[in-house]
C-alpha positions as CSV (number, residue, x, y, z in Angstrom):
1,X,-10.0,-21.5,-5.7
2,X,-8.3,-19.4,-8.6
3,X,-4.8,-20.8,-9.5
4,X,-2.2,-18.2,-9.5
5,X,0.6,-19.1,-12.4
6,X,3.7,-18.1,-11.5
7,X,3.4,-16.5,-8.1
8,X,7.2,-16.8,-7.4
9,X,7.8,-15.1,-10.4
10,X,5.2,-12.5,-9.6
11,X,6.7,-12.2,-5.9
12,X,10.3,-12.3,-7.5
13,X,9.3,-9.3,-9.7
14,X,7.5,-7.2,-7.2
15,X,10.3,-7.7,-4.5
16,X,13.1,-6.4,-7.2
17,X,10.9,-3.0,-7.6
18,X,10.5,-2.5,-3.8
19,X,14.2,-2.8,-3.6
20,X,15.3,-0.5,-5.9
21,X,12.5,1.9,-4.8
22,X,13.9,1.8,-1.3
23,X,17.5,2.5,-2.8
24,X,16.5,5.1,-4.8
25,X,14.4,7.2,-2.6
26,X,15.4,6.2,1.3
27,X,19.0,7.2,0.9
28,X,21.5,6.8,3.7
29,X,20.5,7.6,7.6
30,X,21.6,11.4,8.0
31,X,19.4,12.4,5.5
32,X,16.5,15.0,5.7
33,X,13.8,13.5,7.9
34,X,11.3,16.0,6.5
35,X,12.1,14.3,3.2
36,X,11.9,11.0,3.7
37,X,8.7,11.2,5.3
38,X,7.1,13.3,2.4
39,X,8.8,9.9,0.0
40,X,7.1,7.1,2.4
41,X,3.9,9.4,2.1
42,X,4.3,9.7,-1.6
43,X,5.1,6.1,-2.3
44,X,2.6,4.5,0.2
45,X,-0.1,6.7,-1.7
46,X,0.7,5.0,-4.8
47,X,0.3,1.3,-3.6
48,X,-3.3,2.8,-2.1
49,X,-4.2,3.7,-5.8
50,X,-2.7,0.6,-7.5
51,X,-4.6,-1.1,-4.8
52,X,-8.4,0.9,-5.6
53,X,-7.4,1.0,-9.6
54,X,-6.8,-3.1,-9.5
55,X,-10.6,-3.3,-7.5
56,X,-12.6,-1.2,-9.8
57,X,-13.7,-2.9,-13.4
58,X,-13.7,0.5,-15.2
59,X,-11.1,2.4,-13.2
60,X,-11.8,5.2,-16.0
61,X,-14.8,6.7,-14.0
62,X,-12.8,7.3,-10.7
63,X,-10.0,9.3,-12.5
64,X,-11.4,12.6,-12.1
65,X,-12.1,11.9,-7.8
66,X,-9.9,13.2,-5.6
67,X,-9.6,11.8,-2.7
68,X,-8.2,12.4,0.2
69,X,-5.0,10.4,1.8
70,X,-7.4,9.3,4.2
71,X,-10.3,8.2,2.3
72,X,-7.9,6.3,0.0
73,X,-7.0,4.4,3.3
74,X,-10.9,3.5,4.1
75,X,-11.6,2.6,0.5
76,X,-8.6,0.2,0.6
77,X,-9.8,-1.4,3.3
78,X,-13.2,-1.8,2.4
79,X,-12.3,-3.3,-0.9
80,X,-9.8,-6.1,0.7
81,X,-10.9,-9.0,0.7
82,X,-8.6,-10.1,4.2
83,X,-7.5,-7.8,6.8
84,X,-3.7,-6.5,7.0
85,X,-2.4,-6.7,10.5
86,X,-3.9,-3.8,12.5
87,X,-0.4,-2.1,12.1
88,X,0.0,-1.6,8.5
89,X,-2.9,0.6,8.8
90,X,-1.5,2.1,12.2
91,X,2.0,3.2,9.7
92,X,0.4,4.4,6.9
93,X,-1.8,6.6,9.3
94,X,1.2,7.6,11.1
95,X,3.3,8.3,7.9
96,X,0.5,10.5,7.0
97,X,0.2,12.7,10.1
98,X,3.8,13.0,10.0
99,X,3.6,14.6,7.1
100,X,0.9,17.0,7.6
101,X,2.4,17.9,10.7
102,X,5.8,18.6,8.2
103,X,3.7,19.7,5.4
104,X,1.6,22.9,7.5
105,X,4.5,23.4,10.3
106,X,8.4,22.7,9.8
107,X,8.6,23.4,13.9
108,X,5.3,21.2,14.7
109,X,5.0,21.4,18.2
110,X,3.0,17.4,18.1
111,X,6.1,16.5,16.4
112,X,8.4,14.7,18.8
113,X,5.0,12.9,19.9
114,X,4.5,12.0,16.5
115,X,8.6,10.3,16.1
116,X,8.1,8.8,19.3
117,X,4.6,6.9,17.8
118,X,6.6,6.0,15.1
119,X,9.6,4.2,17.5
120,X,6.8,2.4,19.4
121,X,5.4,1.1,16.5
122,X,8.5,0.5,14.4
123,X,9.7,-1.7,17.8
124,X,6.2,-3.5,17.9
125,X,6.8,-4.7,14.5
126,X,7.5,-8.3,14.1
127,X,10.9,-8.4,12.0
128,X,13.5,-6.3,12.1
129,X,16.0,-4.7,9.3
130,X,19.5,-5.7,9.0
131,X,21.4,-2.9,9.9
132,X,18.6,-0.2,10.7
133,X,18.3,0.9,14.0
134,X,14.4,1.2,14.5
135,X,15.4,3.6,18.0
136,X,16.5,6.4,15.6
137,X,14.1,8.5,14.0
138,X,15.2,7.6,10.9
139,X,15.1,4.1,11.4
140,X,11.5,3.4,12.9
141,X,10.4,5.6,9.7
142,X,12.3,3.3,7.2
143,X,11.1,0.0,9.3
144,X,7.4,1.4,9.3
145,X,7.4,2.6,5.9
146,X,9.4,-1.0,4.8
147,X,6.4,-3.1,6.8
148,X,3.7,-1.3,4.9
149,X,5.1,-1.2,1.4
150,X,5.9,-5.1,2.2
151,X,1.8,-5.4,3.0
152,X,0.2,-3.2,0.3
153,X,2.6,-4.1,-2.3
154,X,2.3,-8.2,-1.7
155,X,-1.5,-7.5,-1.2
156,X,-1.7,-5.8,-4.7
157,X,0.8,-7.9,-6.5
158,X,-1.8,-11.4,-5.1
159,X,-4.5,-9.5,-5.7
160,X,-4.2,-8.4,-9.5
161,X,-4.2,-12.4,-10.6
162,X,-7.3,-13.1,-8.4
163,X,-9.3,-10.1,-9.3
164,X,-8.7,-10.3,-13.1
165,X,-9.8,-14.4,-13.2
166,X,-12.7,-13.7,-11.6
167,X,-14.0,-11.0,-13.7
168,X,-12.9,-13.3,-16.2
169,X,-14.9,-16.4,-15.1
170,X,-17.8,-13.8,-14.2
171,X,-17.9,-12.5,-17.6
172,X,-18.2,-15.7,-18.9
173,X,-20.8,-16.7,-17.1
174,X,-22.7,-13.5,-17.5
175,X,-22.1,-14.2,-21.2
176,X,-24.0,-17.0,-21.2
177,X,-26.7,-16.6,-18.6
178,X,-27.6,-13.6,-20.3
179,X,-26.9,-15.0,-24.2
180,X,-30.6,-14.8,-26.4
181,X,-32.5,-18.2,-26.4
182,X,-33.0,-19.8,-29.3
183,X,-36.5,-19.2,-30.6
184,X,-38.5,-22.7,-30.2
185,X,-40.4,-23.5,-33.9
C-alpha cells in the first residue's frame, strides 16, 4: 500500500476550498434556479477534468479534445479505480440534463420532471444539510450538487497522492529494468 502523508491536512485543505466555492457561487435560496444549475454544471465539470488530468501521465496530449459533458462522465469512471455510490453519478447526470433542458429551452416542458428527479434523489441521499430544505427546488439542487462535489472532490484530492507514487515507484522500476547491462570482458 502507498502511504499517504498528511491526508488530514490534504482533507483539511480540500474541504476549506469546497466551502468557500459553495459560498461564493450557491448564494442564498431565492436565487435564480437557472443559475445555479448552470454553477453546479460548471463546477462539477471541473472536478471531472481535475479528475481525467490527475489519471493521464502526459495530460498535454488531451488538451486539444473536447469532450463532451458526458463523455467526461464515462472517462471518469473508467479511470477510477473504486466505484462512487451509484448516485453521485445519478447527480452529476441529472445536473447535466437540467441544464440542457435550461440551456436549449428557458420554458422546458421536461422541466418540472426533471426538479422533481432532483427531490427524489436529493431525499435518497444519506445525510442531510443543516438548514437546507432538500423538498424545495433549490434545496435538492444544493444537496445533490453538495453530495457530488463531496465524492469527486475527496476522490481527486486521495487520488493525486496515490497516482503520483506510483508513477514514481513505476518509473523507478522501469529505470532499472530497462537500464544498459554492463558489457561482460
Amino acid at each position: 500500500m502507498i502511504p499517504i502523508p498528511n491526508l488530514q491536512a490534504l482533507v483539511d485543505e480540500r474541504q476549506k476550498h469546497w466551502k468557500e466555492l459553495v459560498d461564493k457561487h450557491f448564494p442564498p435560496e431565492g436565487t435564480d434556479f437557472t443559475l445555479v444549475v448552470l454553477k453546479a454544471h460548471m463546477l462539477i465539470e471541473q472536478y471531472l477534468n481535475a479528475l481525467i488530468i490527475r489519471h493521464c501521465g502526459h495530460p498535454e496530449h488531451i488538451e486539444d479534445i473536447r469532450f463532451q459533458y458526458k463523455d467526461k462522465i464515462t472517462l471518469v469512471k473508467a479511470l477510477m479505480t473504486f466505484a462512487l455510490a451509484d448516485q453521485v453519478w445519478e447527480g452529476v447526470l441529472l445536473i447535466n440534463t437540467l441544464r440542457n433542458a435550461l440551456a436549449h429551452n428557458l420554458e422546458s416542458p421536461n422541466l418540472q420532471n426533471h426538479k422533481a428527479n432532483l427531490r427524489r434523489l436529493a431525499n435518497g441521499i444519506p445525510y442531510s444539510i443543516p438548514n437546507i430544505n432538500a423538498n424545495t427546488e433549490y434545496g435538492a439542487l444544493y444537496t445533490v450538487y453538495a453530495f457530488c462535489q463531496l465524492h469527486l472532490g475527496l476522490t481527486e484530492t486521495l487520488m493525486g497522492p496515490i497516482v503520483e507514487q506510483a508513477r514514481e515507484q513505476l518509473r523507478a522500476t522501469m529505470t532499472v529494468a530497462f537500464a544498459p547491462k554492463p558489457k561482460k570482458a
